[in-house]
C-alpha positions as a Markdown table, in Angstrom:
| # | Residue | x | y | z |
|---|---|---|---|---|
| 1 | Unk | 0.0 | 0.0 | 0.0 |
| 2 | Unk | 1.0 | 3.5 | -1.0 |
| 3 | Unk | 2.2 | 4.9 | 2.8 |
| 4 | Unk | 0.5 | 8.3 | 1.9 |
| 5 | Unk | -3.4 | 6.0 | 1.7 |
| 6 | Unk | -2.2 | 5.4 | 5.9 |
| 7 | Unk | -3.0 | 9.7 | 6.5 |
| 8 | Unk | -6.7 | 9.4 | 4.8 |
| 9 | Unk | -7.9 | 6.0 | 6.9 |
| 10 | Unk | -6.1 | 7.7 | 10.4 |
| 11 | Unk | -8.5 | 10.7 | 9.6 |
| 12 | Unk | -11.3 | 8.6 | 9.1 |
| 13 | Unk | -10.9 | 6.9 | 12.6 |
| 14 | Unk | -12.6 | 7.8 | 15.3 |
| 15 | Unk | -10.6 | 6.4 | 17.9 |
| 16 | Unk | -8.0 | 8.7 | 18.0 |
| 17 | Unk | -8.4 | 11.8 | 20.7 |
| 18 | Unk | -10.0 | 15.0 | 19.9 |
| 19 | Unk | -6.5 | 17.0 | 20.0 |
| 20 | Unk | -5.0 | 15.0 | 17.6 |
| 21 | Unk | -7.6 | 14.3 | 15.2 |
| 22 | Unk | -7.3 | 15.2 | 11.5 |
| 23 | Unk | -9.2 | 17.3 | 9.3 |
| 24 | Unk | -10.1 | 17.3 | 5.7 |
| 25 | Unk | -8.4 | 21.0 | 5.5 |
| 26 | Unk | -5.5 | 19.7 | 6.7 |
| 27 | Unk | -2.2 | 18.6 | 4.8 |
| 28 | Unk | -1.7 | 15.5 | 5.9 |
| 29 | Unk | 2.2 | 14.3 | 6.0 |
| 30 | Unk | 3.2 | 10.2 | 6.1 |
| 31 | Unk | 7.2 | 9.7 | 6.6 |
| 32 | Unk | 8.3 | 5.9 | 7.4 |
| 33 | Unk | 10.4 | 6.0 | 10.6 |
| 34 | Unk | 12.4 | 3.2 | 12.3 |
| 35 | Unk | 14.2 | -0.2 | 11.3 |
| 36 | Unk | 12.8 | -3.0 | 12.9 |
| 37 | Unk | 13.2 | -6.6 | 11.8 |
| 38 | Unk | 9.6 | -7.0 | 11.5 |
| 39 | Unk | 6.9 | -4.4 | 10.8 |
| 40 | Unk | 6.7 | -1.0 | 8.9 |
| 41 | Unk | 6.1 | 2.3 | 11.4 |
| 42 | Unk | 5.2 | 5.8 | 9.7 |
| 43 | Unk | 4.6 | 9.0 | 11.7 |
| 44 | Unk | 1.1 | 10.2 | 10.2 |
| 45 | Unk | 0.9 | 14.1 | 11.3 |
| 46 | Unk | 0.2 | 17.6 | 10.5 |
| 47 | Unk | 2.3 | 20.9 | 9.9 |
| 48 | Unk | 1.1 | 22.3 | 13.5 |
| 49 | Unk | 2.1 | 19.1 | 15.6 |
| 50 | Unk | -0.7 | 16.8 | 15.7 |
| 51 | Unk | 0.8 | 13.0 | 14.9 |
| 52 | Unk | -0.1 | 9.6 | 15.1 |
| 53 | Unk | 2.1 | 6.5 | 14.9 |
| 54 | Unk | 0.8 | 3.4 | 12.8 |
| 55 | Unk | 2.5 | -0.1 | 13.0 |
| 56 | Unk | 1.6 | -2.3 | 10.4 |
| 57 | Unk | 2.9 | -6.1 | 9.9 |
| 58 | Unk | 4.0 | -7.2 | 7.0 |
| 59 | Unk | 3.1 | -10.9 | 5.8 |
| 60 | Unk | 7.2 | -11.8 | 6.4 |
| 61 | Unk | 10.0 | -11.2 | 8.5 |
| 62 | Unk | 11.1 | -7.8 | 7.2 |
| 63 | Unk | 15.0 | -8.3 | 7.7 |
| 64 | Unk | 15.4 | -11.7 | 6.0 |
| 65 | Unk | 13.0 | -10.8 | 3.5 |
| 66 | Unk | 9.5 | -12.4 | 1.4 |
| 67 | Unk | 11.3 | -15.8 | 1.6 |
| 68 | Unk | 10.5 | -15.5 | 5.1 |
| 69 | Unk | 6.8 | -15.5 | 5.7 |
| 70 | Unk | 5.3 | -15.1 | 9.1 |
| 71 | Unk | 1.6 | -14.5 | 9.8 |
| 72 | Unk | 0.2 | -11.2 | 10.5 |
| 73 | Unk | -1.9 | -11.7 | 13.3 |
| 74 | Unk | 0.8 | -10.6 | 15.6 |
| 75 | Unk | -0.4 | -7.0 | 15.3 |
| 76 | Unk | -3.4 | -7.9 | 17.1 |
| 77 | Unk | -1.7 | -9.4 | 20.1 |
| 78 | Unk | 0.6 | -6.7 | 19.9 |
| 79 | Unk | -2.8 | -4.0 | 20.2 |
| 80 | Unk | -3.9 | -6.4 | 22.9 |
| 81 | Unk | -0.5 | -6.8 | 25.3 |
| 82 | Unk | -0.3 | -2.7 | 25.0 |
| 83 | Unk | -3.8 | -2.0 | 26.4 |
| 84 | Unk | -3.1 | -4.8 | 29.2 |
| 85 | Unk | 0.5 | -2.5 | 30.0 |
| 86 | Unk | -1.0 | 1.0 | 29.7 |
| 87 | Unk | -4.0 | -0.3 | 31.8 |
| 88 | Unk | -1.8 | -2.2 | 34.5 |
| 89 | Unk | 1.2 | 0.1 | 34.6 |
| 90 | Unk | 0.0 | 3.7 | 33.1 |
| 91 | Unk | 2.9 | 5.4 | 30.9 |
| 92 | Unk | 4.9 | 2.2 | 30.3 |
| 93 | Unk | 4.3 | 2.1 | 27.0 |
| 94 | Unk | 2.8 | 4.3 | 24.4 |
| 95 | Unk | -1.1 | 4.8 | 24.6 |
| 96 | Unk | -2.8 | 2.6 | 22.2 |
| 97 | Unk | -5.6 | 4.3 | 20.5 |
| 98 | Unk | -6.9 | 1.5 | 17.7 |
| 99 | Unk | -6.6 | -1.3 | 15.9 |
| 100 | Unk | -7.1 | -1.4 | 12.5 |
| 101 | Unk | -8.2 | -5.2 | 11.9 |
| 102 | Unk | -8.6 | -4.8 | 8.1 |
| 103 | Unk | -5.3 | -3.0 | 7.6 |
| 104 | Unk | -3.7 | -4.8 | 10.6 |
| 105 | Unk | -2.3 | -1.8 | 12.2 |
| 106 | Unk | -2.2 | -0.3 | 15.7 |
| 107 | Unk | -2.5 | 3.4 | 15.5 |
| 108 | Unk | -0.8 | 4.4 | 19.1 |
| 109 | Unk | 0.7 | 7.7 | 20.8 |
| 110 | Unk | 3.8 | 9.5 | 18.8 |
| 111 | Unk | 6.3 | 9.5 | 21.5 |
| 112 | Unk | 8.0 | 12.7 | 19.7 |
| 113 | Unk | 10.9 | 13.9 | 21.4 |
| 114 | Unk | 12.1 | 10.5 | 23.2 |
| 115 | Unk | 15.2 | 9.0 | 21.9 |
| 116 | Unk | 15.8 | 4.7 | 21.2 |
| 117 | Unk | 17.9 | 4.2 | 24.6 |
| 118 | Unk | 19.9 | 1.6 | 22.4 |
| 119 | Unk | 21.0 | 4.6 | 20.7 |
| 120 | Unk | 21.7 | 6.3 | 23.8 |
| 121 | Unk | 23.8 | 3.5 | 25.4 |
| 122 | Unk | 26.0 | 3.6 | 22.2 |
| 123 | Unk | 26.7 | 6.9 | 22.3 |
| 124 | Unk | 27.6 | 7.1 | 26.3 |
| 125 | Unk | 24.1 | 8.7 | 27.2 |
| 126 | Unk | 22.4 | 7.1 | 30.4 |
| 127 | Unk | 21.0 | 7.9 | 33.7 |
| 128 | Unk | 20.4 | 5.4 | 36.5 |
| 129 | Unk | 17.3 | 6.8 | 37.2 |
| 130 | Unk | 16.2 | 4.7 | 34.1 |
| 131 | Unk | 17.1 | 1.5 | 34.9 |
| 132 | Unk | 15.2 | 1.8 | 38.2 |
| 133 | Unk | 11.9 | 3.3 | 36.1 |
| 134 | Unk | 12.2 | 0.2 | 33.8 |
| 135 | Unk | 12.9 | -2.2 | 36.7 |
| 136 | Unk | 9.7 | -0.9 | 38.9 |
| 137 | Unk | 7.3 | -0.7 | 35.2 |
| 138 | Unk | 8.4 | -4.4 | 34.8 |
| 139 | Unk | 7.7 | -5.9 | 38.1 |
| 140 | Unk | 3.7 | -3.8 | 38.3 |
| 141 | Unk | 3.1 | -5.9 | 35.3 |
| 142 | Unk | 4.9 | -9.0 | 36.0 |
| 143 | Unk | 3.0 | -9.4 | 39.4 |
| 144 | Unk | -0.8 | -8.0 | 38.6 |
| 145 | Unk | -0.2 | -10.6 | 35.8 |
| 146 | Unk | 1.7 | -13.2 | 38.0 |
| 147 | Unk | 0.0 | -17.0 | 38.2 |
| 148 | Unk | 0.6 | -16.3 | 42.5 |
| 149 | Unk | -1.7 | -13.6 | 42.3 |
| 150 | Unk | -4.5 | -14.4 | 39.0 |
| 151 | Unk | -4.2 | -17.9 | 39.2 |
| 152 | Unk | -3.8 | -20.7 | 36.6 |
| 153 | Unk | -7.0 | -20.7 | 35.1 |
| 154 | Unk | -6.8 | -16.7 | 34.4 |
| 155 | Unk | -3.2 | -17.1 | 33.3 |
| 156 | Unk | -4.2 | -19.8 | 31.0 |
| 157 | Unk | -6.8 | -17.7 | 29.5 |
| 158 | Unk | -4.9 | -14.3 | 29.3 |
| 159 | Unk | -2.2 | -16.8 | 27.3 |
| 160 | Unk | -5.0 | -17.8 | 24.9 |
| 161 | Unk | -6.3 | -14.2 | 24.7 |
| 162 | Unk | -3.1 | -12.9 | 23.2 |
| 163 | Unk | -3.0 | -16.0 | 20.6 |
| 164 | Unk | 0.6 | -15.2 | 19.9 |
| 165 | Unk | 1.8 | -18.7 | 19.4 |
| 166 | Unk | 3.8 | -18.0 | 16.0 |
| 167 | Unk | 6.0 | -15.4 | 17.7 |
| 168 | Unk | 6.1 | -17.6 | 20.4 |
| 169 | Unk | 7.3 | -20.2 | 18.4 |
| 170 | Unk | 9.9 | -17.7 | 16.5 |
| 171 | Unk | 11.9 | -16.8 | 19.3 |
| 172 | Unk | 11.9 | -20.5 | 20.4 |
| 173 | Unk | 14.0 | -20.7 | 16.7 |
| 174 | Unk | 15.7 | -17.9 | 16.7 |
| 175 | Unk | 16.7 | -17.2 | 19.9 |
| 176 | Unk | 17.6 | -20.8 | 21.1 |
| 177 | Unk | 17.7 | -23.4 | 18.3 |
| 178 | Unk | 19.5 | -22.2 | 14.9 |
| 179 | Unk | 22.4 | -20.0 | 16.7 |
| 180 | Unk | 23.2 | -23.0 | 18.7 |
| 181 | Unk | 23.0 | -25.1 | 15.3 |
| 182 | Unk | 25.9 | -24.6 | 13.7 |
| 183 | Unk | 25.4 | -25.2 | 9.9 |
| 184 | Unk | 21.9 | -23.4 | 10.0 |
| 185 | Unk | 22.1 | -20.6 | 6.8 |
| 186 | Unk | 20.2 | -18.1 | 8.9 |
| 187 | Unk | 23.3 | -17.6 | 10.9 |
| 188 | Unk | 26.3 | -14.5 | 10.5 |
| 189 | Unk | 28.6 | -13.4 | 11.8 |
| 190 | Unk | 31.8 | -11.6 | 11.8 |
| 191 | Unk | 35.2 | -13.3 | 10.9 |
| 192 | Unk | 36.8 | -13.1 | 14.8 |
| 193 | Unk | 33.2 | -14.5 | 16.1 |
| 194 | Unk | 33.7 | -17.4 | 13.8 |
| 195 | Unk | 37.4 | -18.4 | 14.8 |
| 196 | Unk | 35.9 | -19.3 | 18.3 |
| 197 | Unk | 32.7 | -21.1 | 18.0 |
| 198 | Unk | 34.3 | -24.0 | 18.8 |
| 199 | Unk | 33.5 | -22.3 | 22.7 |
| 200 | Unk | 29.6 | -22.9 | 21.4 |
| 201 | Unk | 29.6 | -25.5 | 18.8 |
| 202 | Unk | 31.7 | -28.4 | 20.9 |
| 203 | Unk | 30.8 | -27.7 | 24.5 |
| 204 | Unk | 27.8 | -30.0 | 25.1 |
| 205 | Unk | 27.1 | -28.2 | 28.4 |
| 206 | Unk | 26.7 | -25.1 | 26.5 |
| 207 | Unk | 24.3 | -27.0 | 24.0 |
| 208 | Unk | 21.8 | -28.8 | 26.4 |
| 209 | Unk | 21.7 | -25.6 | 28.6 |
| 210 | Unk | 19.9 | -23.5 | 25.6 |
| 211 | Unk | 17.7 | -26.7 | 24.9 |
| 212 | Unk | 17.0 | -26.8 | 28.8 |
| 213 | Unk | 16.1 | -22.8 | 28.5 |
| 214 | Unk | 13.8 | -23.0 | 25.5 |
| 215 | Unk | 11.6 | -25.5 | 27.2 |
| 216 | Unk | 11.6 | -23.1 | 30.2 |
| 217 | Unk | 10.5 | -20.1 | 27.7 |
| 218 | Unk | 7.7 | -22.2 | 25.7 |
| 219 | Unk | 6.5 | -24.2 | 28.6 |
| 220 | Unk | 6.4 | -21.7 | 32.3 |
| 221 | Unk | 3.3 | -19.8 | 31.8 |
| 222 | Unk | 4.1 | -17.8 | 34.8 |
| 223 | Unk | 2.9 | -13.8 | 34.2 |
| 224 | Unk | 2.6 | -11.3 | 30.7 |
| 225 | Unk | 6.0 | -10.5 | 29.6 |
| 226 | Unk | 6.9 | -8.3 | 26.7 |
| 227 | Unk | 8.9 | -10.8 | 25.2 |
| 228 | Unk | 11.7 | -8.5 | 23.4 |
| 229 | Unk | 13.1 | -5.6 | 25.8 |
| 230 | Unk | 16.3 | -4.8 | 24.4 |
| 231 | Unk | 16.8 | -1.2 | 24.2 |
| 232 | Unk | 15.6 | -0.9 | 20.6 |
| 233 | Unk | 12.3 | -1.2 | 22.7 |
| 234 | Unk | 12.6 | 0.8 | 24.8 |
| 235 | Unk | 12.3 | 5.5 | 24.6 |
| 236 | Unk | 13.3 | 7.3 | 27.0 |
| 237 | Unk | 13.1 | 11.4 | 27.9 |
| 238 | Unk | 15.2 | 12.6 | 30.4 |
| 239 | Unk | 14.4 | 9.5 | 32.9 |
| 240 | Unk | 11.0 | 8.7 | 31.6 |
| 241 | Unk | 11.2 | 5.3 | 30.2 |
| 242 | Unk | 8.4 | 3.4 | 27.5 |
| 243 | Unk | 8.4 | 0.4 | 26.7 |
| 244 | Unk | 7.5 | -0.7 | 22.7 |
| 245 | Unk | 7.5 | -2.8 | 19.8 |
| 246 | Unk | 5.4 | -5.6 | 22.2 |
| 247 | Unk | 4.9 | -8.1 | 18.7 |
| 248 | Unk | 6.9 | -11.0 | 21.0 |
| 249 | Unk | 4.4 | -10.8 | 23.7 |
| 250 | Unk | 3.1 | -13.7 | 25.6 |
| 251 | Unk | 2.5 | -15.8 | 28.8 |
| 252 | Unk | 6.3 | -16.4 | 29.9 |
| 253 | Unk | 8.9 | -16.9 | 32.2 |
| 254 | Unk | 9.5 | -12.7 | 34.3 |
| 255 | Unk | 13.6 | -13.9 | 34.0 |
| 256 | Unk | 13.1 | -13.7 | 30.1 |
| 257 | Unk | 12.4 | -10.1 | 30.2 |
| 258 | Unk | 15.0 | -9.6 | 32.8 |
| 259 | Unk | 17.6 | -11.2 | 30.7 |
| 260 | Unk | 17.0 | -9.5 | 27.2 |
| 261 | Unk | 17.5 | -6.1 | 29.7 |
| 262 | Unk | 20.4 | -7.4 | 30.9 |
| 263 | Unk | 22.2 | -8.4 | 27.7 |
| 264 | Unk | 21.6 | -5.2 | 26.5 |
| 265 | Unk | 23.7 | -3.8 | 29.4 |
| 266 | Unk | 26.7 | -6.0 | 29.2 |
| 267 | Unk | 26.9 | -5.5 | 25.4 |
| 268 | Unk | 27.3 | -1.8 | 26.5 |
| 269 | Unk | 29.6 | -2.2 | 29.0 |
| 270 | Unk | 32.2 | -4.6 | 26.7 |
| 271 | Unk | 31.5 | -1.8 | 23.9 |
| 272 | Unk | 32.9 | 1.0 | 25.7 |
| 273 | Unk | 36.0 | -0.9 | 27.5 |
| 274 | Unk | 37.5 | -1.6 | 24.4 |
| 275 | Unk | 37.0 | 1.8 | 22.9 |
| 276 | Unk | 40.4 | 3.3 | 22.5 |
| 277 | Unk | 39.6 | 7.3 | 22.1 |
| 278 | Unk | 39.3 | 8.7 | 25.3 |
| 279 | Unk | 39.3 | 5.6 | 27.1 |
| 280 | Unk | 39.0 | 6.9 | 30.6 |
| 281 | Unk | 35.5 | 8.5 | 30.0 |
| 282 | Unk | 34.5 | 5.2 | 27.8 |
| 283 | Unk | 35.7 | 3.3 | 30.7 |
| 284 | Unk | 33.8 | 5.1 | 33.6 |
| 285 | Unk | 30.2 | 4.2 | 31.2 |
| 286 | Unk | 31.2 | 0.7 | 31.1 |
| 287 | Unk | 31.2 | 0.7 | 34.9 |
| 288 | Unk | 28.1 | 2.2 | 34.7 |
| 289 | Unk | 26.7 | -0.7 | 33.3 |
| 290 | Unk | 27.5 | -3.1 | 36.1 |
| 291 | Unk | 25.8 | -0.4 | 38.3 |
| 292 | Unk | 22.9 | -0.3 | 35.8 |
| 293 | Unk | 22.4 | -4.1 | 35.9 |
| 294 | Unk | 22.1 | -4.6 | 39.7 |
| 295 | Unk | 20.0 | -1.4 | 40.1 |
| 296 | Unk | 17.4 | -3.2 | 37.3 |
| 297 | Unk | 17.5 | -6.1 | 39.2 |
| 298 | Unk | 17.3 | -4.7 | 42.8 |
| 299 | Unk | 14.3 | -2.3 | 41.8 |
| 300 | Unk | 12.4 | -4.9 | 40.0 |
| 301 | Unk | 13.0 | -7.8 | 43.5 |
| 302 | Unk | 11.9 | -4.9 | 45.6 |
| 303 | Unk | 8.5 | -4.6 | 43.6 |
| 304 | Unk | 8.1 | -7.8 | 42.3 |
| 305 | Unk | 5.6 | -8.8 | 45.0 |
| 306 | Unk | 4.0 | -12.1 | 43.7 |
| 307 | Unk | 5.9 | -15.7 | 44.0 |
| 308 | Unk | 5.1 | -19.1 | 44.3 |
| 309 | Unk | 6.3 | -20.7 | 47.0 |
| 310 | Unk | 9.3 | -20.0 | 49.2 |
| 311 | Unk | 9.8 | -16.8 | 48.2 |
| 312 | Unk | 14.0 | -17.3 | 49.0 |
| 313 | Unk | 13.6 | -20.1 | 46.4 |
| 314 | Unk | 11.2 | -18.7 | 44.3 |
| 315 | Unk | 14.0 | -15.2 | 43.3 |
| 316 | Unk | 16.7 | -17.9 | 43.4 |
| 317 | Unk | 15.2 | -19.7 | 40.5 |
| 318 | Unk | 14.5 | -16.5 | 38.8 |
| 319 | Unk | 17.8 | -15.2 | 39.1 |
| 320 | Unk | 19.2 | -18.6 | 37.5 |
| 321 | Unk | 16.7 | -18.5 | 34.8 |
| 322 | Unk | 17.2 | -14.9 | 34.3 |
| 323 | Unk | 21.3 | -15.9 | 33.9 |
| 324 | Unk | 20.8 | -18.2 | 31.4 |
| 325 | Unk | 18.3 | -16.0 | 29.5 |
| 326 | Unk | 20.9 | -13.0 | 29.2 |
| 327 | Unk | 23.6 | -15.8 | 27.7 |
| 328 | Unk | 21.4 | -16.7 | 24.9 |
| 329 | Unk | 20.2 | -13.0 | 24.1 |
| 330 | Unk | 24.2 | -12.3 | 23.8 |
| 331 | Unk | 24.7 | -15.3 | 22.0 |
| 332 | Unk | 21.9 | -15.0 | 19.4 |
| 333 | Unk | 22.5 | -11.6 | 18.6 |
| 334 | Unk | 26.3 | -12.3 | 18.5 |
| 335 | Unk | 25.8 | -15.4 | 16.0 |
| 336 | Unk | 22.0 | -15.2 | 15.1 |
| 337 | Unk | 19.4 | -13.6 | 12.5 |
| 338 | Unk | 19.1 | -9.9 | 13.9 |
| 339 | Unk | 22.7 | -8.4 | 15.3 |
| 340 | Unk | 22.7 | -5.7 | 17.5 |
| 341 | Unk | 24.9 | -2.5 | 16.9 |
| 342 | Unk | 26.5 | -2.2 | 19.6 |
| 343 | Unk | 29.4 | -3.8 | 18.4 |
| 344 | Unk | 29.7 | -3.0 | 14.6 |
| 345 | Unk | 33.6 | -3.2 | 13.9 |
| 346 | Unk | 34.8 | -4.0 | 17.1 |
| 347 | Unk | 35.8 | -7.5 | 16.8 |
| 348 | Unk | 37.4 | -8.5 | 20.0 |
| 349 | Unk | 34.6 | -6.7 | 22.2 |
| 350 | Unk | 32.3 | -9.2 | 20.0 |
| 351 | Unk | 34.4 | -12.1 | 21.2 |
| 352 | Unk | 34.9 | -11.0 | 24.5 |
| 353 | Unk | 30.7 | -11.1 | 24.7 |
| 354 | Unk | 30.8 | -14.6 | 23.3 |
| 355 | Unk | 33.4 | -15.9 | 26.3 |
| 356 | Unk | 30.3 | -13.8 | 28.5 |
| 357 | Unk | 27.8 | -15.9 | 26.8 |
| 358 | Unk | 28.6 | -19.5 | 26.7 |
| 359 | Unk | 30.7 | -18.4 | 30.3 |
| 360 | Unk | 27.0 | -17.7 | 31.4 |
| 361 | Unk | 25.2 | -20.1 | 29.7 |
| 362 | Unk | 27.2 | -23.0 | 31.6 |
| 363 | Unk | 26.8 | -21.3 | 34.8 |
| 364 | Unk | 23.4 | -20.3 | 35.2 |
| 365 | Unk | 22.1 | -23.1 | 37.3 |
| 366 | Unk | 24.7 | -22.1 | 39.8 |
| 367 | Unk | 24.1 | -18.1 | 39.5 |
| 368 | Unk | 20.9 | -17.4 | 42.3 |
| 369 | Unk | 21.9 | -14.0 | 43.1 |
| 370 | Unk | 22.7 | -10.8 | 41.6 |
| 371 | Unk | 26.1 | -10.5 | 43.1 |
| 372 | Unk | 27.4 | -13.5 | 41.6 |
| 373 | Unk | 25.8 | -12.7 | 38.1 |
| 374 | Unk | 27.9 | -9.6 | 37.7 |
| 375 | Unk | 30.9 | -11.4 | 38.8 |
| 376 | Unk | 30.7 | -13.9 | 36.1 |
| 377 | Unk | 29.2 | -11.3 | 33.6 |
| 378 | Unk | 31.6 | -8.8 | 34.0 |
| 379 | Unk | 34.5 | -10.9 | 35.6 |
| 380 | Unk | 35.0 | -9.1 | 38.9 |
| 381 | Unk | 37.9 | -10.8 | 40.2 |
């Protein structure tokens, strides 16, 4: 569809608020914004302000192409998991204003003005205050949502409500099956990364770890989780955090949403060690990023008030899980389908990540606290 046809059918809905509607005097203006792996989003809006954001799914996975179909129906979850956020945890995420089932697009608030905080954590931008803000966000969903508080039978049907199986099911391939399968052709990666697979690729531990973790993802129906927070997904302004792009959504494990987070952090920290220019001011972020882990964690424990059981052994498992979670986010976007850019050109950061991820993966039964996680993350010794 020709993105200018998207300005006439957000005029013509309804849905959107009074202060933003559109017009038929007004010049109506559709620009394509973002590069995501999966969808197209345009910025709809006016001369004098007013804007809307649409996100609609294409019929295939945008990065690897039309050879790659995948259904659209995940726009509809999507729609769905952002009114349960914005309801449970107000200003968490964009406000959703409509779904367009016939076009399959969600029309939803133009966050104008925030920045991607992956982009900010490349370029050495980041304030504490926002890994606490995404930590406490995370846990109000995670427990209103949590089987100890809603049940099973209400966590079985808010699992069926979303119907997101296929996404489900892509992350069960992409995150833990074809990185750890070597010859798979959806796999890249640089030249350096390559010389030491051998650290992945012959190191059974490693292997039936990320088998052991995939059944843990598709099989613990424990509370909603986004089900892709790296910092793509996440806006921030000043210290107010959103989080977006919620396509991956499901029923999950809470330690996959922790991990993805964490990941993110680690490949910021290894990014700005090994930066040579100005290496003292590079080096202070990095350490930033250790802080930035344990205050995600610490935050999110503090109001993560629902548990099953023992509570002591309840975070313990989490925290294991949550280990073993961040090694095959690293991994998969060291090795995997859809790279991060964190570490474009710098090929011994990459390979220091992959000694993190496969020293993680074969760890995290042991790891049940936050303290140890960062010394094996970051190798505090």
């Amino acid at each position: 569809m020709d993105i200018k046809k998207w300005g006439v059918l957000v005029r013509e809905c309804s849905y959107i608020p009074d202060n933003l509607k559109f017009c038929s005097s007004d010049e109506i203006c559709v620009d394509e914004i973002g590069d995501g792996n999966l969808n197209v989003v345009l910025r709809v809006y006016t001369k004098d302000g007013r804007s809307v954001i649409v996100k609609h799914s294409l019929p295939y996975i945008k990065c690897l192409g039309e050879g790659y179909p995948l259904g659209v129906a995940r726009i509809d979850a999507e729609y769905k998991a952002l009114v349960k956020f914005h309801q449970l945890a107000p200003g968490c995420v964009p406000q959703p204003y409509f779904f367009n089932k016939q076009h399959n697009a969600v029309y939803l608030e133009d966050l104008e003005g925030y920045n991607i905080l992956q982009q900010n954590l490349i370029s050495g931008q980041f304030d504490q205050k926002i890994a606490e803000n995404l930590g406490q966000s995370l846990a109000t969903v995670h427990s209103k949502t949590h089987i100890g508080k809603i049940g099973e039978d209400a966590i079985n049907e808010l699992f069926l409500h979303l119907d997101n199986s296929t996404m489900v099911g892509l992350t069960a391939e992409y995150v833990f099956t074809k990185p750890f399968n070597k010859p798979d052709d959806t796999n890249k990666c640089s030249p350096e990364v390559s010389e030491r697979l051998n650290l992945l690729y012959e190191d059974e531990n490693v292997l039936s770890a990320a088998k052991a973790l995939c059944k843990i993802f598709t099989e613990k129906k424990e509370c909603l989780i986004h089900g892709d927070l790296h910092a793509g997904s996440i806006m921030v302004k000043g210290t107010d955090t959103r989080m977006f792009d919620l396509e991956f959504c499901t029923v999950g494990p809470a330690g996959y949403d922790l991990g993805v987070v964490l990941a993110n952090f680690i490949f910021t920290y290894h990014r700005h060690i090994s930066t040579e220019e100005d290496n003292d001011t590079h080096r202070v972020f990095a350490y930033k990023m250790v802080d930035a882990c344990k205050a995600f964690v610490n935050i999110y424990l503090e109001n993560m008030s629902e548990s099953t059981g023992n509570r002591d052994e309840y975070v313990s498992k989490l925290l294991s899980e949550t280990a073993g979670f961040t090694a095959c986010e690293i991994i998969r976007r060291l090795i995997g389908a859809a790279h991060y850019p964190y570490l474009d050109g710098m090929p011994l950061a990459e390979q220091d990540c992959l000694d993190t991820g496969t020293t993680l993966l074969n760890a995290y039964h042991r790891i049940h606290d936050i303290d140890k996680f960062l010394i094996i993350a970051f190798k505090l010794v």
